[in-house]
N, C-alpha and C positions, 0 to 999 in steps of 0.2 A: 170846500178847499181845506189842507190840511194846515197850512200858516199863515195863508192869504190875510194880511191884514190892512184895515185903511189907519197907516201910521198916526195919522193927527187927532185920532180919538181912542178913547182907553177899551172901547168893545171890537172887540175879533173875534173872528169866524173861525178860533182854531175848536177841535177839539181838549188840545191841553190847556186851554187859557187859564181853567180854574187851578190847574193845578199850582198856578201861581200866585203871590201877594198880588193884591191888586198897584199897592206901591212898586211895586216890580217887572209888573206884565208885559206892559210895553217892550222895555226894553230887554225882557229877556224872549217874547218872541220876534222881538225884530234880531236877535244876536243868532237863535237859534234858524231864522230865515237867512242870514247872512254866513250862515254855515255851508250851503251847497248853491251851487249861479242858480240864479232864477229860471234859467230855462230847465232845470232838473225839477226846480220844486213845480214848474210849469207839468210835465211830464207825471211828478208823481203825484200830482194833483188830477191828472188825466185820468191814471189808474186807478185812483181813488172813487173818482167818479164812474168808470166803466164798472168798480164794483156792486155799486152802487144802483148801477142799473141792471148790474146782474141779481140784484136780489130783489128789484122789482121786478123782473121779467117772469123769476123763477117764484114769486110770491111766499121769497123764506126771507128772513132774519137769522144769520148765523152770528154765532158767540165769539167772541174774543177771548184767546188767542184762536184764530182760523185752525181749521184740520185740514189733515191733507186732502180729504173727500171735497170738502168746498175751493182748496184750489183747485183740485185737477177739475172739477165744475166750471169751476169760473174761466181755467185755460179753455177748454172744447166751447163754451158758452163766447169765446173772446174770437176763436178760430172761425166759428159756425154761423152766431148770429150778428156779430160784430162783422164778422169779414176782416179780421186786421193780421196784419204780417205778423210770423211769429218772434224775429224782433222786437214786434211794439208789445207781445201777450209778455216776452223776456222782463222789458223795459214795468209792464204794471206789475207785474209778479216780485219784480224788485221795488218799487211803490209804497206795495203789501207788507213786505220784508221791511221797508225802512219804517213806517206805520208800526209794527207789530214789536219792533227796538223801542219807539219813543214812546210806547204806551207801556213799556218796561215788560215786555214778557219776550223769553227765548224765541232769537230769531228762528224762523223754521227754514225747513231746506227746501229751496228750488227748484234742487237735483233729484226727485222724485223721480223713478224709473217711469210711472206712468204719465206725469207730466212732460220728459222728457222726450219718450215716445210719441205722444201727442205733437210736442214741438220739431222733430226730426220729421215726422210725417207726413207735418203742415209744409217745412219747406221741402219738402221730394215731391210732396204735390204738385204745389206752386211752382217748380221750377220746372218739372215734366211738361206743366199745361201754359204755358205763356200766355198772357190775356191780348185778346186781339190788336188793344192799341200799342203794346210794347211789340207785336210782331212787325207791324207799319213801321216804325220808327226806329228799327234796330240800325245800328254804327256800324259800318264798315269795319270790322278788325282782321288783324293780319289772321285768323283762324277763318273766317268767315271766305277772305279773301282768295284763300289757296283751297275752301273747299268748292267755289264757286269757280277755280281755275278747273279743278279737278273734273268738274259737271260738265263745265264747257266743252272740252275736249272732247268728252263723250258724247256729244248730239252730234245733230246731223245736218245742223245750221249751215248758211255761206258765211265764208269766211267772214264780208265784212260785217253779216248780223252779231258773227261771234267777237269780230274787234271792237264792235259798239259797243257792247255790254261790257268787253273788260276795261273798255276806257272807261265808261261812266262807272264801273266798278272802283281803279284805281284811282282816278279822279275824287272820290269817295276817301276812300281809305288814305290819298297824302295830303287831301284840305279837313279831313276829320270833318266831312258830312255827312247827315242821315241820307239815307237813298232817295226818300221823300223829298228831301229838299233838293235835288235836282234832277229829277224824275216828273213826269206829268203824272196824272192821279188816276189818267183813263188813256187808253190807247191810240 
C-alpha cells in the first residue's frame, strides 16, 4: 500500500515513511493521507498493487522513474491478463502518475499515442462484444423500445402475439424494468 498506515504506531507501510524525521512521520503521513478521500488512495493503492503483479507475472523489476515501454506493458498486461475495464487500466495509470510525483520525479504522460490506442481499442472491443450477462439484463430504453416497435411490425406474428410483446415491452420501459424481471427465463 502506498500510505496505508495503522495510525496508533509509529511504523507504516508507506514507501516514503523514511523520508521523514521519525518525530514527524506520523503526522505527516497521516496529513499527506488526508490529502485525497480514502476511496482514491483505496484505488491508487489498487494500481499499485496490479503493478505489482505485473512485474511478478512478467519476472522484470523496472526502475524508477517508469518509461513508456513499461507502461504501455503494463496497460496490454491490465487489458489482457487482468481482464479489467479500460477505466480501471485509466484509474492505475493515474495511481503510477501520483506515485511517480511523490517520489519527486517528473510526472510522465498518460497520453501516450500507444497507450491510448491500446485504451480506445479496449473500449470498441468491449462495447462491440457485450458479455452475456449484460445481454440478459439489458433496460428497456426509449432507443431499444422504437427499435423493437420497428422489428415488430415486420414479422409475421398475430396480432395479439404482436400486442403482447409490446405491452410487456412498454410495461418495461414506464416502470424501468429489466425484461428479465417480468419475463419467464424459459418458454
Amino acid at each position: 500500500e502506498i500510505y496505508r498506515c495503522d495510525w496508533s504506531s509509529d511504523v507504516c507501510s508507506s514507501d516514503l515513511a523514511e523520508d521523514f524525521d521519525p518525530l514527524v512521520r506520523n503526522t505527516a503521513l497521516r496529513l499527506m493521507h488526508a490529502s485525497l478521500a480514502s476511496s482514491t488512495w483505496d484505488k491508487y493503492n489498487s494500481g499499485w498493487k496490479a503493478f505489482r503483479d505485473f512485474e511478478t507475472a512478467t519476472k522484470a523489476s523496472y526502475a524508477w522513474p517508469l518509461q513508456t515501454q513499461a507502461l504501455r506493458n503494463f496497460t496490454a498486461f491490465c487489458l489482457q491478463e487482468k481482464r479489467l475495464k479500460p477505466t480501471s487500466v485509466k484509474t492505475y495509470l493515474a495511481s503510477l502518475g501520483c506515485l511517480h510525483r511523490l517520489r519527486g520525479f517528473a510526472a510522465f504522460s498518460a497520453e501516450d499515442p500507444v497507450i491510448t490506442a491500446l485504451l480506445r481499442g479496449a473500449e470498441k472491443l468491449d462495447m462491440s462484444s457485450p458479455s452475456p450477462s449484460s445481454n440478459r439484463r439489458r433496460v428497456m430504453t426509449l432507443p431499444l423500445l422504437k427499435l423493437l416497435g420497428y422489428r415488430l411490425s415486420a414479422t409475421n406474428w398475430s396480432p395479439q402475439c404482436i400486442q403482447s410483446v409490446w405491452m410487456a415491452a412498454t410495461t418495461a420501459f414506464f416502470d424501468s424494468f429489466r425484461m428479465g424481471e417480468i419475463l419467464a427465463d424459459d418458454e
